[in-house]
C-alpha positions in Angstrom: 44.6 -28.8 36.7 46.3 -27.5 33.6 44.8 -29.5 31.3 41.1 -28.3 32.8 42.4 -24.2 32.4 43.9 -25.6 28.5 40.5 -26.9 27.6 38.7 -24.2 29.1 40.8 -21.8 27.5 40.0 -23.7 24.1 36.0 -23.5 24.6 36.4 -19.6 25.4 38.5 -19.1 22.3 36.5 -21.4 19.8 33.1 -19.8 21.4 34.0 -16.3 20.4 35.7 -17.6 17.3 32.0 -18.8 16.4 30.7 -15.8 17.2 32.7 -13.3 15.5 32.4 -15.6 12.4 28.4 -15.3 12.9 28.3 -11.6 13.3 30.4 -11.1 10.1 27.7 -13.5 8.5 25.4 -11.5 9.4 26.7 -8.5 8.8 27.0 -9.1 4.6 23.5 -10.8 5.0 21.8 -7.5 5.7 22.2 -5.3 2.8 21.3 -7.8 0.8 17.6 -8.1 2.6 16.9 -4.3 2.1 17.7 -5.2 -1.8 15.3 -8.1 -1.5 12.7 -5.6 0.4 13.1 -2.9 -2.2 12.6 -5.2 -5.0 9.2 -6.8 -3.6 8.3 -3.3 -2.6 8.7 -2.6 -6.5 6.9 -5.3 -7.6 4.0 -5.1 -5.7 3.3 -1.5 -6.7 3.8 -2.5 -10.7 1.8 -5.7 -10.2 -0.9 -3.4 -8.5 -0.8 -0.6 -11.3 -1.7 -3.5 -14.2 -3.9 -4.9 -12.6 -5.9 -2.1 -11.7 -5.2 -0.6 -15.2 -6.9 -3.8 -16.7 -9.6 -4.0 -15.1 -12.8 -3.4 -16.9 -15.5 -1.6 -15.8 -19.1 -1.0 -17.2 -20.7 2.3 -18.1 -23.8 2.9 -15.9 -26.8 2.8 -18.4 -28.0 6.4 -18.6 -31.5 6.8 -17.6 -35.0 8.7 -19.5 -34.8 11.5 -17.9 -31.5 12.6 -18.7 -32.1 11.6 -22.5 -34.9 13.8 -22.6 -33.0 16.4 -20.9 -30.1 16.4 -23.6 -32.1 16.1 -26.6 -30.7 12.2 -27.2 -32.9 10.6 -28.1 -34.3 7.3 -26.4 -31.1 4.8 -26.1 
């Protein structure tokens, strides 16, 4: 009987052990996720700016009409 409360008393100790060891594991993990966030966050928005800063883009052919009105004359 003594040796059943002993081992018991082992598993109850090593359980929480385990756990407390987990939490603090945890614990240190979760800044460093918001950095990781942050960072990905920030690179997305630069990666965004390029490339919609290199993109190129065509000017819409100006039509008669418009020519005539301005005093250009035919393109």
């Amino acid at each position: 009987m003594l040796a059943f409360v002993v081992l018991l008393a082992a598993s109850i100790v090593g359980f929480f052990s385990t756990a407390m060891s987990a939490r603090r594991e945890s614990a240190g993990y979760k800044p460093g996720i918001a950095v990781r966030q942050l960072a990905d966050v920030v690179t997305n928005v630069l990666l965004g700016q390029i490339a919609e800063g290199t993109k190129s883009w065509e000017i819409p052919p100006v039509s008669a009409s418009l020519n005539a009105k301005s005093g250009v004359p035919g393109v």
